[in-house]
ROGU-56468 format. One line per 8 residues: number of its first residue (from 1); their letters; for each residue x, y, z of N, C-alpha, C. Coordinates in Angstrom, 2 decimals. Each point is the difference from the previous one (the first is absolute). Example, Ala and Ser with C-alpha at 12.3 -4.5 7.8 and 13.67 -1.06 7.14 Angstrom:
2
1	as	13.19,-5.69,7.80,-0.89,1.19,0.00,0.90,1.20,0.00; -0.35,1.05,-0.72,0.82,1.19,0.06,-0.77,1.09,0.73 .
This chain:
284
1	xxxxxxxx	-23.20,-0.26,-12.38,0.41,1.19,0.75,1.12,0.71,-0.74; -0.17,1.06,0.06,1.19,1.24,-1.09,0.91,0.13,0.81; 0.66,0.13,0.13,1.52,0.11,1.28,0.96,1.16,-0.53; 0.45,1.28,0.51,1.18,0.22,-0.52,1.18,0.18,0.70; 0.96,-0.21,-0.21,1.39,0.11,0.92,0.82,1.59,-0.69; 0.14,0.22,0.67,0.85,1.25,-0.05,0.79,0.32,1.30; 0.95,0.73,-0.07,1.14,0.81,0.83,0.82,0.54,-0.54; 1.22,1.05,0.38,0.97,0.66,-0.88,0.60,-0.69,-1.04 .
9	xxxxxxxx	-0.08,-1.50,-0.06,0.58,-0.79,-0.57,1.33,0.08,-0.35; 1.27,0.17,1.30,0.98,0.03,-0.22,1.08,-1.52,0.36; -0.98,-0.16,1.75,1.56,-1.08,0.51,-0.38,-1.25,-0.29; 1.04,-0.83,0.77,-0.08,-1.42,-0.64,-1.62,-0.77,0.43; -0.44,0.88,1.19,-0.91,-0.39,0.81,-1.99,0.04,-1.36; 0.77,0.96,-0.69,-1.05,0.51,-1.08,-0.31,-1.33,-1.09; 1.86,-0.69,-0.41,-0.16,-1.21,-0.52,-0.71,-0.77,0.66; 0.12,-0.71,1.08,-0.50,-0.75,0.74,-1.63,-0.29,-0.19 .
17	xxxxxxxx	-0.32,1.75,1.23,-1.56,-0.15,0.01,-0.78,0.30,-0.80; 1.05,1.30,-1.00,-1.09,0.62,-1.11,-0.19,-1.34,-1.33; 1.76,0.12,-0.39,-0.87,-0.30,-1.43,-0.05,-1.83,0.09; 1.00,-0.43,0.68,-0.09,-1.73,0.63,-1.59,-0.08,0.12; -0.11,0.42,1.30,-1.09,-0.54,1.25,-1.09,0.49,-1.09; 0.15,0.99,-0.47,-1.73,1.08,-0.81,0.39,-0.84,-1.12; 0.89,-0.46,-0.67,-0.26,-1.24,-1.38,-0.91,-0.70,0.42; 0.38,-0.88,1.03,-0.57,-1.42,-0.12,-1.51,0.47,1.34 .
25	xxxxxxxx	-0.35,1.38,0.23,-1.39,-0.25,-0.16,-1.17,0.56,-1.01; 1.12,0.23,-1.20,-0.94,0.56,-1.06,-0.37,1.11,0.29; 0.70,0.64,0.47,-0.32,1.49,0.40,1.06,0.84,-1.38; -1.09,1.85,0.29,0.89,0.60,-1.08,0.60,0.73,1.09; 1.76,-0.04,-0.72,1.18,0.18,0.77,0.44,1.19,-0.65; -0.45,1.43,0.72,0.23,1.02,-0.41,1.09,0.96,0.63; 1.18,0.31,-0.11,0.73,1.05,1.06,-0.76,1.18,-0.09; 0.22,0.96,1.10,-0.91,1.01,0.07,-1.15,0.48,-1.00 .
33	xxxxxxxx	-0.58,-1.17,0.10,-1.30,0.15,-0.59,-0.76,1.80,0.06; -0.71,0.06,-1.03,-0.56,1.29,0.00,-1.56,0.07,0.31; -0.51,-1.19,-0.25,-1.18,-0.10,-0.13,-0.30,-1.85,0.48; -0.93,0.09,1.09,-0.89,-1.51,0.71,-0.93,-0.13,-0.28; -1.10,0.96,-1.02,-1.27,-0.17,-0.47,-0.65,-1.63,-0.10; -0.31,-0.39,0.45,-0.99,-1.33,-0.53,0.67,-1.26,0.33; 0.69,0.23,1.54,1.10,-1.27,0.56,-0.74,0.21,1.21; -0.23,-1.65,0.63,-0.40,0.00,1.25,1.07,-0.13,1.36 .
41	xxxxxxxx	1.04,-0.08,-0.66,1.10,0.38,1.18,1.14,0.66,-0.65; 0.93,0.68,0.78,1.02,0.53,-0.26,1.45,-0.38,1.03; 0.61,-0.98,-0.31,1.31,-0.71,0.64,0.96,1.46,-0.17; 0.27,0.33,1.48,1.03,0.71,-0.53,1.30,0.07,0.83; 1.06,-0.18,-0.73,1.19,-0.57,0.44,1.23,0.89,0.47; -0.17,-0.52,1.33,1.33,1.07,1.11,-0.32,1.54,-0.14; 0.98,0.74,-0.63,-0.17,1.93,0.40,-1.09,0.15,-1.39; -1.03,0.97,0.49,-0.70,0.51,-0.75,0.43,1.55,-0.08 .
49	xxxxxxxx	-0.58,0.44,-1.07,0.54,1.69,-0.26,-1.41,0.34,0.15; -0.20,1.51,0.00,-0.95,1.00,0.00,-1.06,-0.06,-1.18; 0.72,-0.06,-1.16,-0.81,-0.50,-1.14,-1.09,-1.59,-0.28; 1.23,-0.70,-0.01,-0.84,-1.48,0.15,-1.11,0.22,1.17; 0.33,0.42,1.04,-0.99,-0.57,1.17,-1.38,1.53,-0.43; -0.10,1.01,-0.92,-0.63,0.93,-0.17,-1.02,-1.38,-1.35; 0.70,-0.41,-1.07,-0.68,-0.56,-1.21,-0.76,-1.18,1.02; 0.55,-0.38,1.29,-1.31,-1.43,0.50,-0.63,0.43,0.50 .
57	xxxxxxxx	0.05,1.18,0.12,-1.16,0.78,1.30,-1.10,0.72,-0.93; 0.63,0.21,-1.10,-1.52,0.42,-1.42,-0.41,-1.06,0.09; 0.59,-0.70,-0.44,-0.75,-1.70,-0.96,-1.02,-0.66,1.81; 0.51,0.44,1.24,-0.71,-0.60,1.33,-0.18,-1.43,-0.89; 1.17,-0.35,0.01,0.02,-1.25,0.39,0.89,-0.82,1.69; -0.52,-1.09,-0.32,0.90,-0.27,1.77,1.79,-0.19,-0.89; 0.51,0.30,1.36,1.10,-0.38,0.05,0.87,-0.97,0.93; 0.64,-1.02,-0.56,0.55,-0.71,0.98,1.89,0.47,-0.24 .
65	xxxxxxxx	-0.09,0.05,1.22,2.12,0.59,-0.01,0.55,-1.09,0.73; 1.05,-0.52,-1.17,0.95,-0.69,0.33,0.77,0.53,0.55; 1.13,0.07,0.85,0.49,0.62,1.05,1.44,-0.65,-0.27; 0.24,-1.30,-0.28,1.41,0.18,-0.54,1.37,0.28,1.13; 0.61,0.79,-0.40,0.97,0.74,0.65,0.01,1.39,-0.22; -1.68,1.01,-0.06,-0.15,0.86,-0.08,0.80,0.94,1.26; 0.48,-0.48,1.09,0.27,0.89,1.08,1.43,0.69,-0.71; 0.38,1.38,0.82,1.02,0.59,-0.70,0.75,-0.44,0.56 .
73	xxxxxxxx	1.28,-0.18,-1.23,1.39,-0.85,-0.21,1.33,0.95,0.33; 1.07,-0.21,0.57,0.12,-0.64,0.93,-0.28,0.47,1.26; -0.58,1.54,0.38,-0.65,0.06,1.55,-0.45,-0.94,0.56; -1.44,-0.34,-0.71,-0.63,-0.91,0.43,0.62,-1.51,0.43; 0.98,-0.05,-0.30,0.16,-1.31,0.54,1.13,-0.32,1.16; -0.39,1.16,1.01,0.58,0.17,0.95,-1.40,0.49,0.98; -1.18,-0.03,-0.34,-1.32,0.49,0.83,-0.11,-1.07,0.92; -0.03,-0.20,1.04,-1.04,-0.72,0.68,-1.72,-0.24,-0.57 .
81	xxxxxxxx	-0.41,-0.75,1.27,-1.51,-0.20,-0.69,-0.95,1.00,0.06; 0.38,0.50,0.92,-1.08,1.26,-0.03,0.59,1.00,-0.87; 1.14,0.35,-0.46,0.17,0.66,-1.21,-0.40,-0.11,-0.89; -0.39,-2.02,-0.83,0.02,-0.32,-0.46,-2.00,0.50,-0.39; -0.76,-0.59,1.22,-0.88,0.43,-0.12,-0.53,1.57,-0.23; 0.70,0.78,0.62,-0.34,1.29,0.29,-0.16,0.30,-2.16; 1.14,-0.58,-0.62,0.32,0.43,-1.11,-1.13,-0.93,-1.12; -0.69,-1.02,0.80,-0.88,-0.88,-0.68,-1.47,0.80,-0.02 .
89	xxxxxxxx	-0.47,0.63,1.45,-0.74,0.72,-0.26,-0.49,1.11,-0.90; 1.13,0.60,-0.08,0.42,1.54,-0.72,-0.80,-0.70,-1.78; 1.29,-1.10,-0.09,-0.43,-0.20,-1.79,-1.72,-0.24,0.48; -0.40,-1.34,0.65,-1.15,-0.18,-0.35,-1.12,0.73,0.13; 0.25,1.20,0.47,-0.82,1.26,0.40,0.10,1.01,-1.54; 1.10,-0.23,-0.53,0.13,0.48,-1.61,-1.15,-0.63,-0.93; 0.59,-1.21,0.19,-0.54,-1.22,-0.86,-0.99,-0.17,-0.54; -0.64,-0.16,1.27,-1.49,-0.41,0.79,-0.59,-1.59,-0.92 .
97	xxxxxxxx	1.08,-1.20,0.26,-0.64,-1.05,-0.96,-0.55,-0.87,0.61; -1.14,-0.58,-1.10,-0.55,-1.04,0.53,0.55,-1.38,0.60; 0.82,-0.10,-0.30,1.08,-1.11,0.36,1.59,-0.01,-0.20; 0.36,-0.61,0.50,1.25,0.03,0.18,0.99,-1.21,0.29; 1.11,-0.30,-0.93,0.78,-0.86,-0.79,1.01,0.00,0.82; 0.30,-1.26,1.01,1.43,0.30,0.86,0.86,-1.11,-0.32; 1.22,0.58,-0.17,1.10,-1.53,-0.59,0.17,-0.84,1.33; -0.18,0.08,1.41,-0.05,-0.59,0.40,-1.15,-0.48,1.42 .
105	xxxxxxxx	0.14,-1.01,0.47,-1.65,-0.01,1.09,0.50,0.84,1.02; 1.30,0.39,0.38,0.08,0.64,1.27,-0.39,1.72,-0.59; -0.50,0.35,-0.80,-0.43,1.31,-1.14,-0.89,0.03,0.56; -0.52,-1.37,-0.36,-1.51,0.31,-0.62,-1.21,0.05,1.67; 1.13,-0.48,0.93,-0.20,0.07,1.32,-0.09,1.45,0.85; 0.66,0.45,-0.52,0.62,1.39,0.45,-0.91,0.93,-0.97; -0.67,-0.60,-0.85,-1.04,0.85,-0.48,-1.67,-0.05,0.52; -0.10,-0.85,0.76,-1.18,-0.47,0.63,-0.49,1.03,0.66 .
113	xxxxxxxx	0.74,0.99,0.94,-0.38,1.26,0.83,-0.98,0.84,-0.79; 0.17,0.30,-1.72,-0.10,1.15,-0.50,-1.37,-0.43,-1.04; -0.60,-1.44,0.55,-0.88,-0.26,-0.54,-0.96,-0.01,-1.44; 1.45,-0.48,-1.36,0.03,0.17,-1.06,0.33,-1.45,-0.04; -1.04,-1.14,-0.97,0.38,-0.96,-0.28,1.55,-0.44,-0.57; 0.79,-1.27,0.56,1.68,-0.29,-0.01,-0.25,-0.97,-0.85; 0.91,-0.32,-1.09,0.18,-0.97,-0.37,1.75,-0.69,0.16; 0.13,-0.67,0.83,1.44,-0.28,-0.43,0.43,-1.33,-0.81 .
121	xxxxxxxx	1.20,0.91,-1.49,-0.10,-0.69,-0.79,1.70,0.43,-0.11; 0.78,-1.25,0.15,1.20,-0.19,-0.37,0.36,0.22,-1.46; 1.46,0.36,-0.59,0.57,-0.12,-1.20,-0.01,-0.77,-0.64; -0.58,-0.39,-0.74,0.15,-1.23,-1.02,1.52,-0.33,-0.69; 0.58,-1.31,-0.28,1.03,-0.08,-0.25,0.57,0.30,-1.70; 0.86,0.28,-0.20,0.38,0.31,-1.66,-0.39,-1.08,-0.73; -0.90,0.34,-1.23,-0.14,-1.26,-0.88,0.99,-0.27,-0.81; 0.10,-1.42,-0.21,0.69,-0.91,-1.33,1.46,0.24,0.92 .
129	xxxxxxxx	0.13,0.45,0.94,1.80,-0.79,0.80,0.63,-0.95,-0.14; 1.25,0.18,-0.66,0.46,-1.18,0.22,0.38,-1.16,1.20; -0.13,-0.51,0.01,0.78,-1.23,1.56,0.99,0.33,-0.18; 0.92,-0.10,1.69,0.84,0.07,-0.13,0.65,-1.12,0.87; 1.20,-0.84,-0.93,0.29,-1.31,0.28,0.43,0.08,1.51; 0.16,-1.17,0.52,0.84,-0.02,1.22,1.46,-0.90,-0.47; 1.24,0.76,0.18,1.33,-0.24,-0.78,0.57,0.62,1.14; 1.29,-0.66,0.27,1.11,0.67,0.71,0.38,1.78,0.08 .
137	xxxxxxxx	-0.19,0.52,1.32,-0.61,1.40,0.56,1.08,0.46,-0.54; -0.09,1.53,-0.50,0.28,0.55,-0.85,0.17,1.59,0.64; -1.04,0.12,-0.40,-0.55,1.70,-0.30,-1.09,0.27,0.73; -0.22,0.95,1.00,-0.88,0.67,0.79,-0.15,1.14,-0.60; -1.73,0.56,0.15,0.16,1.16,-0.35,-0.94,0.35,0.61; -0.97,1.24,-1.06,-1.07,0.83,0.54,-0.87,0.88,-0.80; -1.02,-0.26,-0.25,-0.69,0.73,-1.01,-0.80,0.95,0.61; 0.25,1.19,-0.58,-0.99,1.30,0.40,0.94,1.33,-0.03 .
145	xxxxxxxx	-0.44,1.10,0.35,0.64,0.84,0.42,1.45,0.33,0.87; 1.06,0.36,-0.68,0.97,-0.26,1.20,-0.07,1.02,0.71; -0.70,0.98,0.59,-0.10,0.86,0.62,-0.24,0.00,1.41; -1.27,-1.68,-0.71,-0.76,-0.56,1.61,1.09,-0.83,0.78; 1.20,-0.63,-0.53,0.60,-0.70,0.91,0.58,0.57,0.64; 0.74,1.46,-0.18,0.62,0.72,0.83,1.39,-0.23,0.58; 0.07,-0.50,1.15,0.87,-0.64,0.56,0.42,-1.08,-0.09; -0.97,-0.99,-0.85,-0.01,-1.38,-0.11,0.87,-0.48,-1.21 .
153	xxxxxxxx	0.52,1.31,-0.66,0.11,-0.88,-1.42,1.80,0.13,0.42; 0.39,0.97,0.58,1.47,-0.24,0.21,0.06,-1.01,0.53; -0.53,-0.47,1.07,0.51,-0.65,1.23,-0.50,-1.86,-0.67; -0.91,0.15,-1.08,-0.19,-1.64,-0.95,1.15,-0.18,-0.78; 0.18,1.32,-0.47,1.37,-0.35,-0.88,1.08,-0.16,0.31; 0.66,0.18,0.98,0.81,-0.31,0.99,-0.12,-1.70,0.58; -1.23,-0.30,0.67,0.28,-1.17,0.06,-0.74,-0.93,-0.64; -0.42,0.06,-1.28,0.36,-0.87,-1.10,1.49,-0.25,-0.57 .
161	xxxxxxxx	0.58,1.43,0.17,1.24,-0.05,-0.44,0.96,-1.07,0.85; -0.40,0.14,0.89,0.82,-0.93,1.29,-0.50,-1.48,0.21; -1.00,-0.48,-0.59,-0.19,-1.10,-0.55,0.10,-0.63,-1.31; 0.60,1.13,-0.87,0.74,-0.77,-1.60,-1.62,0.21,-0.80; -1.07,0.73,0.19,-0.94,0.23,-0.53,-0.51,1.53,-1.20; -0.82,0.03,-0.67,-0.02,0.88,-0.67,-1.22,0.80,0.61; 0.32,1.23,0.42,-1.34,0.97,0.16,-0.67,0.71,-1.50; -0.95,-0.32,-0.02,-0.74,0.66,-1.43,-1.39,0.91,1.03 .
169	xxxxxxxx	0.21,1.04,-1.17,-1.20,0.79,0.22,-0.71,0.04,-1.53; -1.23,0.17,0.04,-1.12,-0.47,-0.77,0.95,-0.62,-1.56; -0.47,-1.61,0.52,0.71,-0.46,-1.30,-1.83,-0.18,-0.92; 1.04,-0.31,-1.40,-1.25,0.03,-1.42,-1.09,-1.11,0.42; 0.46,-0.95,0.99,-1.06,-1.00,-0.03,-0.16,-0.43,1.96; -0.68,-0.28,0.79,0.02,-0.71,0.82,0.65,-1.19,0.60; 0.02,-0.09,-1.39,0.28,-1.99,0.12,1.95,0.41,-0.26; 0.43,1.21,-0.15,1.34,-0.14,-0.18,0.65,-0.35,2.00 .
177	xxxxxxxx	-0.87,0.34,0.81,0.58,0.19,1.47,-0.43,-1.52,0.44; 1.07,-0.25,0.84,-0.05,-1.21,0.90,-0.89,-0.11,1.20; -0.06,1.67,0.58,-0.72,0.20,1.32,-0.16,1.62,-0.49; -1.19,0.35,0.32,-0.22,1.27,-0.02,-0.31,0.59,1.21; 0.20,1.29,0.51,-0.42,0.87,1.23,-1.26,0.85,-0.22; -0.54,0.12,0.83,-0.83,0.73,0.04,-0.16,0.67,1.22; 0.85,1.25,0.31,0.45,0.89,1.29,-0.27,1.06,-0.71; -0.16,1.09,1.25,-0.28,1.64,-0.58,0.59,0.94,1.42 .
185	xxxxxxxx	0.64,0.70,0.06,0.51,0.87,0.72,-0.47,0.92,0.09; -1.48,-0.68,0.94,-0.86,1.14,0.65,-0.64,-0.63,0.93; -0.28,0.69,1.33,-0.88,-1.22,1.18,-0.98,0.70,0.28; -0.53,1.14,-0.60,-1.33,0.81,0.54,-1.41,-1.26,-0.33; -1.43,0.90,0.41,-0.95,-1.08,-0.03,-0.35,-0.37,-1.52; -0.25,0.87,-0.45,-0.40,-0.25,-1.64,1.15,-1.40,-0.63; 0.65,0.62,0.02,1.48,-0.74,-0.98,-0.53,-1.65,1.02; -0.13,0.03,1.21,-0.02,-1.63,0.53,-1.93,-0.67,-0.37 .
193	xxxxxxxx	-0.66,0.92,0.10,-1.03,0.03,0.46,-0.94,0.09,-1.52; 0.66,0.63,-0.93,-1.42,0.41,-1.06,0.47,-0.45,-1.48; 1.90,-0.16,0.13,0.62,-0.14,-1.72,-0.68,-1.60,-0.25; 0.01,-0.07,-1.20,-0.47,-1.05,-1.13,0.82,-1.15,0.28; -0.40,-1.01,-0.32,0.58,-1.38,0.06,0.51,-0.73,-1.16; 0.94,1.31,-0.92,0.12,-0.33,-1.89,0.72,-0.85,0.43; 1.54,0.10,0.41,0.77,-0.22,-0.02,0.36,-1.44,0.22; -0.98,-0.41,1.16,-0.28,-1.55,0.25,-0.69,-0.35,-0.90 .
201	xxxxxxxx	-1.12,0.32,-0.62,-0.64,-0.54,-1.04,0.60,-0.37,-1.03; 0.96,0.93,-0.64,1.24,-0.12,-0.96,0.83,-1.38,0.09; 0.25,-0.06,1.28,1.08,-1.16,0.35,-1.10,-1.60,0.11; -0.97,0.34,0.11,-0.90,-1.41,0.53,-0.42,0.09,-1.20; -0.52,0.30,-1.24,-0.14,-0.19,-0.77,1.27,-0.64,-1.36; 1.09,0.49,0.17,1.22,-0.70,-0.17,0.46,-0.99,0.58; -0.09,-0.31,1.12,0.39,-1.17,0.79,1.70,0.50,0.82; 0.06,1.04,0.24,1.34,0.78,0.38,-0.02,-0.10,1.24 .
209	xxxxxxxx	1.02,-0.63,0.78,-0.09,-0.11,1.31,0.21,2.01,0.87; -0.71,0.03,0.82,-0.15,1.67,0.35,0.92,0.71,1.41; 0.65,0.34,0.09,-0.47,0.64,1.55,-0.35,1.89,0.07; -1.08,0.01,0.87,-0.55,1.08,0.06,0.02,0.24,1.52; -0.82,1.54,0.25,-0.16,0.27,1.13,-1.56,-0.22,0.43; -0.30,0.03,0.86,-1.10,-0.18,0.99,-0.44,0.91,0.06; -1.13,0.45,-1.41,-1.02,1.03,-1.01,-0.98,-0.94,0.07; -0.54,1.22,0.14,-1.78,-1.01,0.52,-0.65,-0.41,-1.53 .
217	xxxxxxxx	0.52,0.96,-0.98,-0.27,-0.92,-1.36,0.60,-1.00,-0.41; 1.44,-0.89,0.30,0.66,-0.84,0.00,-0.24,-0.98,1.04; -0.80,0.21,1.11,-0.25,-0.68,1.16,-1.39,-0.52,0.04; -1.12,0.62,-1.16,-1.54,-0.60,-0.16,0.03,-0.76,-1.34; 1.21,0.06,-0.90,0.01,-1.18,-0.91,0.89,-0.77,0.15; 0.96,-0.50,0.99,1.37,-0.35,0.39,-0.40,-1.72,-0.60; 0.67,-0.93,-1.03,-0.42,-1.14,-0.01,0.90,-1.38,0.83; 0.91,0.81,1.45,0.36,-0.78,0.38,1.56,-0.44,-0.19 .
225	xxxxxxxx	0.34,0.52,-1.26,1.23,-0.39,-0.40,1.16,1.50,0.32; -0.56,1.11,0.20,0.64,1.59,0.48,1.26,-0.38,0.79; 0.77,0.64,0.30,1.40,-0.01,0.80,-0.38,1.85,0.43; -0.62,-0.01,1.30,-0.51,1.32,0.53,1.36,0.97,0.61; -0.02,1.09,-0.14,1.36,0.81,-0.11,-0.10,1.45,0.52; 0.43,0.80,1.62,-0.21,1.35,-0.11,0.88,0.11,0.66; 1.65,-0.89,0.35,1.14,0.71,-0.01,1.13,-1.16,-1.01; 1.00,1.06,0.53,1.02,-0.80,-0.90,0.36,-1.07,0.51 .
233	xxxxxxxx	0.27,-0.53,1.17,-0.23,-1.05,0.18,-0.83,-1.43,-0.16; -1.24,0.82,-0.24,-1.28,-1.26,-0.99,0.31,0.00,-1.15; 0.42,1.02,-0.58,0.07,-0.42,-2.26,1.48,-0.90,0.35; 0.90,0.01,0.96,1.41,-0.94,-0.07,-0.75,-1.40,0.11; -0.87,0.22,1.10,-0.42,-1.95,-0.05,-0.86,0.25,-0.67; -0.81,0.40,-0.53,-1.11,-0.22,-1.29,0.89,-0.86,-1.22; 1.48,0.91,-0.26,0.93,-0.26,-1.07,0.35,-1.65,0.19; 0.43,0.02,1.43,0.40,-1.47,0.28,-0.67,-1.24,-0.01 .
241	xxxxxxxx	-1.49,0.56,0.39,-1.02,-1.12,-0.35,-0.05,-0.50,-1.61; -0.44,1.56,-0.67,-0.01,-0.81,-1.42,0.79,-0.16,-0.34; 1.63,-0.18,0.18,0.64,-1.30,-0.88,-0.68,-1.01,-0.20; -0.31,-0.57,1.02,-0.51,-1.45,0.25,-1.09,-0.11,0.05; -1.22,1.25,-0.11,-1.40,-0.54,0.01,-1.29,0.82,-1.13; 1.25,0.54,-0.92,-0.68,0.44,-1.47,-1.08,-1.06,-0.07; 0.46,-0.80,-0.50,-1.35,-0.80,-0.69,-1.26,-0.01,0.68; -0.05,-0.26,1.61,-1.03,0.11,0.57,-0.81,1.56,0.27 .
249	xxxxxxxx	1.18,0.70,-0.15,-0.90,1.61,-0.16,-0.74,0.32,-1.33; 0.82,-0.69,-1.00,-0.60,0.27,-0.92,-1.36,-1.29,-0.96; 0.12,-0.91,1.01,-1.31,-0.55,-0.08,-1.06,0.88,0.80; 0.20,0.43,0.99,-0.90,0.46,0.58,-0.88,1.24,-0.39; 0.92,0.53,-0.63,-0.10,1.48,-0.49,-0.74,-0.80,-1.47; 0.18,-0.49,-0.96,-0.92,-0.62,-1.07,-1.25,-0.61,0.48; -0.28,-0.46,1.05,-1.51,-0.09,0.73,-0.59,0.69,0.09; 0.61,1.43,0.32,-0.82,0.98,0.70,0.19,1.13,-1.05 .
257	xxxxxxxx	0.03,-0.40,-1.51,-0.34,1.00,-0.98,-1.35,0.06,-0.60; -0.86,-0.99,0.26,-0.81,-0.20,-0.86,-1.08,1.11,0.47; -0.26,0.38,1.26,-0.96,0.85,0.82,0.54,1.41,-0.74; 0.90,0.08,-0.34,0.59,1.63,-0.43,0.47,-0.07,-1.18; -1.14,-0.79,-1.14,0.12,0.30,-1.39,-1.06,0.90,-0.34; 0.70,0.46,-1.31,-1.11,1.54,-0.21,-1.33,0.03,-0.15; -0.46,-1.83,-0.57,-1.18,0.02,-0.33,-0.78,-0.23,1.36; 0.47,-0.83,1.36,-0.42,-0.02,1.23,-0.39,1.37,0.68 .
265	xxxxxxxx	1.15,0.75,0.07,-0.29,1.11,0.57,-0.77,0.89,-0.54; -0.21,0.52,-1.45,-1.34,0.81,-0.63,-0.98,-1.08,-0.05; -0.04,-1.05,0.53,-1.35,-0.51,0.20,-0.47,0.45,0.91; 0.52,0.15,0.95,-0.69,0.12,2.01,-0.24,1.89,-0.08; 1.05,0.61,-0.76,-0.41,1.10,-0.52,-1.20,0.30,-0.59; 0.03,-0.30,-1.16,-1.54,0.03,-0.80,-0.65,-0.31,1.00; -0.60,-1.14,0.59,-1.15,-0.33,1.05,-0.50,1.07,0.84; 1.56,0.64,0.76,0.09,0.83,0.96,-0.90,1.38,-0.53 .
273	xxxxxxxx	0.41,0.20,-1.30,-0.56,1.39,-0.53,-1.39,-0.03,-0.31; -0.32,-1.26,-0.78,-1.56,-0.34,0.02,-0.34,0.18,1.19; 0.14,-0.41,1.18,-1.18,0.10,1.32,0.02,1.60,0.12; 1.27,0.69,0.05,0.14,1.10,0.65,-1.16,1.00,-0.69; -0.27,-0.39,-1.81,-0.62,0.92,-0.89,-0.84,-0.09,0.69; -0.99,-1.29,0.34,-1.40,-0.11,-0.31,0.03,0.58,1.72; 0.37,0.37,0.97,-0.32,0.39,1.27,0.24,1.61,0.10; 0.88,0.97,-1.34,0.00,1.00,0.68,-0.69,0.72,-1.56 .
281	xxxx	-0.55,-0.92,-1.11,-0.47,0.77,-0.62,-0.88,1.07,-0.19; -0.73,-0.54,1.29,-1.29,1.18,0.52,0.58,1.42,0.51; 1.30,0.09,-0.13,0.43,1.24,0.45,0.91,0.57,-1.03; -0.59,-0.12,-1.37,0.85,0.24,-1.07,-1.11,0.69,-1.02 .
């Protein structure tokens, strides 16, 4: 099967699904591709432009849209669900794809109404990570955008500070943090309901003890070992637990990496795309 991945190919989300996820299924990994001639699918990742979605509509080939964190940033993540939907319709009425790529099952649920095959397929975790030891607590931090913590990042640094701790924001390696966060200072439906599950994947694949919030992508791969967090009062005892129970978070979290390695997850992918070809090829 010919596969191609394309999207604007700008955010981190492009690393991930485009050229990560479209490596390892042997797909050609094109940013705004100009031309789909002689490919039996077309992966295409988060915002599409006018052009790209004009070159798949010559070539009529199918298209499957990954969806990502295509909703608009930061409005959108103050929508409710029916905003959320109202704005899901609109694209897939653009779109018009044969399938459709949701980072998480509560997505791919919420796509069931609009009667376009769901696949929900979590973030795969960063390859070749280092471990990161379990050694006398240190340094908390946070990898991603500091834009998304918002409110969160004063009020960590503050009381790390008040526990003799170091707040880091995106350090060079994973394995440099003792406990990492994974909070975002936003409570609309999307942001709880549809964002990706990197961030845990990141940490369970390192062995990094976590605390996050109660994100339905952090909550369908959770391996048990999480310290769950949506006020300031939960990340204080999250903090207090792992003094004393690193090691067991971060055994737990090394169990539950193996399901969200890259070659696992473009496996169930590939499969997924094979059935989808051979059922809607008759309409191609």
């Amino acid at each position: 099967m010919k596969i191609l991945v394309t999207g604007r190919g700008k955010s981190g989300s492009w690393r991930i699904r485009g050229e990560q996820l479209g490596g390892a299924l042997g797909a050609t990994v094109a940013p705004r591709a100009s031309a789909a001639l002689g490919y039996d699918v077309a992966v295409l990742v988060k915002r599409p432009d006018a052009a790209l979605l004009g070159a798949l509509r010559e070539a009529a080939v199918p298209i499957v849209w990954d969806v990502v964190d295509a909703w608009p940033q930061p409005a959108g993540n103050s929508w409710d669900r029916d905003g959320c939907l109202l704005w899901l319709r609109a694209a897939l009425a653009t779109i018009r794809p044969a399938g459709i790529v949701a980072a998480t099952e509560a997505m791919a649920n919420d796509c069931e109404e609009f009667g376009v095959p769901a696949l929900a397929l979590p973030h795969h975790a960063r390859a070749g990570a280092m471990r990161t030891p379990i050694r006398p607590l240190r340094v908390v931090g946070y990898e991603g955008a500091e834009q998304h913590l918002g409110r969160w990042g004063p009020w960590l640094a503050e009381e790390c500070a008040k526990r003799g701790l170091e707040w880091r924001i995106n350090p060079t390696s994973l394995s440099e943090l003792d406990i990492v966060v994974a909070l975002r200072d936003a409570t609309g439906y999307a942001p709880r309901r549809w964002k990706s599950n990197v961030k845990l994947a990141n940490a369970q694949a390192t062995g990094t003890p976590i605390i996050c919030a109660r994100e339905a992508g952090y909550l369908e791969t959770a391996s048990g070992g999480e310290c769950w967090a949506d006020t300031q009062a939960e990340v204080a005892a999250g903090l207090d637990l792992l003094y004393s129970a690193r090691e067991r978070s971060a055994r737990a979290c090394t169990l539950a990496a193996g399901s969200l390695r890259l070659d696992f997850v473009a496996a169930k992918y590939l499969s997924w795309l094979e059935t989808l070809c051979c059922t809607t090829a008759a309409k191609y």
